[in-house]
VEXKOL-330914 format. One record per residue (C-alpha): y, x, z; chain; residue number from 1. Coordinates in steps of 0.25 Angstrom, whole numbers, plus 5000, padded with zeros to 4 digits. Layout:
% residues N
[r [Y,X,Z],"A",NUM]
...
This chain:
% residues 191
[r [5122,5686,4857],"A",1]
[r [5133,5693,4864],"A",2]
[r [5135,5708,4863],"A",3]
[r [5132,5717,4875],"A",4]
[r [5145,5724,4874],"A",5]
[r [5150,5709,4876],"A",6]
[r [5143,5706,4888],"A",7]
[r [5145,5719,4895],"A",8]
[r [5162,5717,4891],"A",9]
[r [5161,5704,4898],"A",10]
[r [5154,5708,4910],"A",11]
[r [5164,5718,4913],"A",12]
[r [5157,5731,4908],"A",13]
[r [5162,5738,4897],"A",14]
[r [5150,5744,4889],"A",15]
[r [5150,5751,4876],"A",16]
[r [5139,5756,4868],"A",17]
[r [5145,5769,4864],"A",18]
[r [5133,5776,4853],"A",19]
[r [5138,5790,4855],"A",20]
[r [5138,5790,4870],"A",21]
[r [5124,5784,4871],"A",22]
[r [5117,5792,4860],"A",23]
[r [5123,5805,4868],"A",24]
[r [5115,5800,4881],"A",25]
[r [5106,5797,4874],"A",26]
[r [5102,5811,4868],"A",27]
[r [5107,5816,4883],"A",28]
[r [5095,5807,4890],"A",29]
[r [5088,5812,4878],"A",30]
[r [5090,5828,4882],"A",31]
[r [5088,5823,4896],"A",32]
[r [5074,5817,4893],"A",33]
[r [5072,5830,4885],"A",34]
[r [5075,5840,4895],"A",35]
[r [5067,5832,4906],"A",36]
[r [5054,5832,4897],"A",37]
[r [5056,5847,4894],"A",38]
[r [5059,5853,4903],"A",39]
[r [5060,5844,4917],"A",40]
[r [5048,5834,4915],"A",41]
[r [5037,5847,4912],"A",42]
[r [5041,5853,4924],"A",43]
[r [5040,5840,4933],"A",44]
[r [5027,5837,4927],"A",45]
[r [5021,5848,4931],"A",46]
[r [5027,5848,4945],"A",47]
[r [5022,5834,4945],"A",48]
[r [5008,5838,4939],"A",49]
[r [5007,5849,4949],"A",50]
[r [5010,5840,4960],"A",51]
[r [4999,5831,4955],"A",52]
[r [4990,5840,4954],"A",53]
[r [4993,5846,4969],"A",54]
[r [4991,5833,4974],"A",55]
[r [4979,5830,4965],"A",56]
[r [4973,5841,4972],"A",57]
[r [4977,5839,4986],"A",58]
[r [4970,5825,4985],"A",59]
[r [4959,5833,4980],"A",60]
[r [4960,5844,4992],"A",61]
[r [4963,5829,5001],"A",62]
[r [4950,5824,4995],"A",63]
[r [4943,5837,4996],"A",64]
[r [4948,5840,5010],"A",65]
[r [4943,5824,5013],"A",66]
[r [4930,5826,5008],"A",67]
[r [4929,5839,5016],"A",68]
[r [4935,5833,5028],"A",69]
[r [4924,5823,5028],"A",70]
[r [4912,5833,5026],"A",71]
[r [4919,5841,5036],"A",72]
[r [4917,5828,5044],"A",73]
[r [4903,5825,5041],"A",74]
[r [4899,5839,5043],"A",75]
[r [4907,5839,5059],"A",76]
[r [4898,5826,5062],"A",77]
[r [4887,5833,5058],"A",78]
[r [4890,5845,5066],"A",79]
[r [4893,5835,5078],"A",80]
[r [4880,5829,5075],"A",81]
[r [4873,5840,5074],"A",82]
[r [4880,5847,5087],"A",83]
[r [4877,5835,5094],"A",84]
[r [4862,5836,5090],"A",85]
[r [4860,5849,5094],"A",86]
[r [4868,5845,5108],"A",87]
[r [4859,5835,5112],"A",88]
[r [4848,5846,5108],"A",89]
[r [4855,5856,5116],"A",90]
[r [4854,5845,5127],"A",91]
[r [4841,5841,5125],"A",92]
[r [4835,5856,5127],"A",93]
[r [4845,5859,5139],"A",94]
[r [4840,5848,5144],"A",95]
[r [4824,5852,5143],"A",96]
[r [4828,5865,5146],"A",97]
[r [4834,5861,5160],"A",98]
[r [4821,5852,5163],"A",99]
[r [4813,5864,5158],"A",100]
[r [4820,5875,5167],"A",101]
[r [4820,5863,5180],"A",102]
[r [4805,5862,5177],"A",103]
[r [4804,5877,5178],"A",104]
[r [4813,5879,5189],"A",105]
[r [4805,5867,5198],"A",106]
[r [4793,5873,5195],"A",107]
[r [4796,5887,5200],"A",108]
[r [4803,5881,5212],"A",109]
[r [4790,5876,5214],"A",110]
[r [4784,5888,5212],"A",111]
[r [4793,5894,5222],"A",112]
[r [4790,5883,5232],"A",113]
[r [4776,5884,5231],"A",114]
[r [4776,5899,5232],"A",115]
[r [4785,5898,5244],"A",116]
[r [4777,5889,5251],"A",117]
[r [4765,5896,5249],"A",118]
[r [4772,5907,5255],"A",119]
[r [4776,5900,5266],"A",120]
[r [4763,5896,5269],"A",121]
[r [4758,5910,5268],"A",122]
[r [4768,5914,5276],"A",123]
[r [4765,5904,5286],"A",124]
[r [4751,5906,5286],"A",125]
[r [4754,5922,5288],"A",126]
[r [4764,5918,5302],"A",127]
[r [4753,5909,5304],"A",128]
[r [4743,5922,5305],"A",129]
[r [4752,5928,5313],"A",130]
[r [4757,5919,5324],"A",131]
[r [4741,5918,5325],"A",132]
[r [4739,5931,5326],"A",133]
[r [4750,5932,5336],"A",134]
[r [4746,5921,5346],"A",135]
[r [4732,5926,5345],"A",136]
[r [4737,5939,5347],"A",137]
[r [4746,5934,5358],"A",138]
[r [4734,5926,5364],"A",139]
[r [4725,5936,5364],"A",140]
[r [4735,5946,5372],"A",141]
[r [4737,5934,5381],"A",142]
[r [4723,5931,5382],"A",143]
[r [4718,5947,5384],"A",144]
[r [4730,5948,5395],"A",145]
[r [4724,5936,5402],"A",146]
[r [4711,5940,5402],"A",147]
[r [4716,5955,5406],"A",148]
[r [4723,5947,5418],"A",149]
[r [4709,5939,5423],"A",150]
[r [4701,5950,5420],"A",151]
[r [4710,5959,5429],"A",152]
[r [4709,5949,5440],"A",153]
[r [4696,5947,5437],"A",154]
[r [4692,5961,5440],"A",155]
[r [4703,5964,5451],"A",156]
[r [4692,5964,5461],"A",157]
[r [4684,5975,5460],"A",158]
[r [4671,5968,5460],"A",159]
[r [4676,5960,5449],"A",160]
[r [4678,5972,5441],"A",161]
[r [4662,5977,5444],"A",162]
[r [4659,5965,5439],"A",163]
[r [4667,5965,5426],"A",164]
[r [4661,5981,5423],"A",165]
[r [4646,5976,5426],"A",166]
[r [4647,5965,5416],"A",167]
[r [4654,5975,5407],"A",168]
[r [4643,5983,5409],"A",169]
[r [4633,5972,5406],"A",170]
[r [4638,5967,5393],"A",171]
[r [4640,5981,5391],"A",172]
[r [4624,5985,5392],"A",173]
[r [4621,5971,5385],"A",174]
[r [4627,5975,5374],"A",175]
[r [4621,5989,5374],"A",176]
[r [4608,5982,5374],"A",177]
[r [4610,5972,5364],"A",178]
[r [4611,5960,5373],"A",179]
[r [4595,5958,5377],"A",180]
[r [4598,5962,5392],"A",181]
[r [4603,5952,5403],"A",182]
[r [4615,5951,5407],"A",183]
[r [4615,5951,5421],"A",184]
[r [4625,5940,5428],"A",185]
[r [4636,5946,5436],"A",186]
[r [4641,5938,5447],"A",187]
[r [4655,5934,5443],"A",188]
[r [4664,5929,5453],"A",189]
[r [4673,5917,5454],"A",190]
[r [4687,5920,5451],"A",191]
C-alpha cells in the first residue's frame, strides 16, 4: 500500500497531517457546534416552529375560508333560487292582477256604455216629445190660422155671417136641450 502522504508528494500537493493543528479545529468546530445548539439552533427553532405554526394555521383559516366560501356559495344559489321563485310569483300575481283590473275595467266601460246609451235613448225619446209637440204645436197654429182665413172669407158677406150665428145658435139650443130637438137644415151656400 502506498502512504497517503506519498500519493499526495507525487501529485504535486504538499500535505501534512499536523495532530496539533487538527485537534485545535477540532475543539473550535466543537465550540462552534456548541454555541449553534445553545444558543443559535433554540432560537431558529422556535422562529421556525412559529413560522410552522403561522402557516399551519393559515391552511386552517384557507381551509375554513374554503369551506365558508362554498356554503357562502351554496347559500347565494339558494337566495337566487329562491329570488327567482318568488320572481316568477311576483309575475304570475301581476300577471292575474292586470287581467283582474282589465276585467274590471271592461266591465264598467260597459257599464258606462250602456248607461250612456240608455241615456241617449232617453234623450232622444225626450227631443222626440218635443219636436212632436212642436210640429203639433206648429200645425195646429197653422191649421187654426187657415181655418181663421176660410172662416173670415166665408163670412165676409154679411148673409154668410147670419147664417154662421143661426147655426151657432142651433147647436147652441141643441145642447141646452140635450140633443132631442131637430136641427133645422140651413141652406149653405156653394163657395
Amino acid at each position: 500500500m502506498i502512504g497517503t502522504n506519498d500519493l499526495l508528494a507525487a501529485s504535486g500537493w504538499q500535505i501534512t497531517f499536523d495532530w496539533p493543528i487538527f485537534l485545535s479545529q477540532l475543539f473550535g468546530f466543537g465550540v462552534i457546534i456548541f454555541i449553534w445548539i445553545k444558543w443559535i439552533q433554540p432560537p431558529v427553532a422556535r422562529l421556525m416552529h412559529k413560522a410552522q405554526d403561522t402557516i399551519a394555521r393559515q391552511i386552517e383559516d384557507s381551509e375554513e375560508a374554503a369551506t365558508r366560501l362554498e356554503s357562502a356559495k351554496r347559500s347565494y344559489d339558494n337566495a337566487v333560487a329562491e329570488a327567482q321563485k318568488e320572481l316568477e310569483q311576483l309575475r304570475e300575481d301581476a300577471k292575474r292582477d292586470a287581467e283582474r283590473i282589465v276585467a274590471q275595467m271592461r266591465e264598467i266601460a260597459a257599464e258606462e256604455v250602456e248607461r250612456v246609451r240608455k241615456q241617449g235613448n232617453t234623450q232622444i225619446a225626450l227631443f222626440r216629445r218635443q219636436l212632436i209637440r212642436d210640429l203639433e204645436a206648429d200645425l195646429t197654429a197653422a191649421m187654426l190660422d187657415l181655418t181663421e182665413e176660410k172662416v173670415r172669407e166665408h163670412v165676409s158677406t154679411p148673409q154668410a155671417r147670419s147664417e154662421a150665428v143661426e147655426k151657432f145658435l142651433e147647436d147652441l139650443e141643441v145642447l141646452a136641450n140635450g140633443g132631442s130637438a131637430h136641427r133645422r137644415q140651413a141652406p149653405t151656400r156653394p163657395n
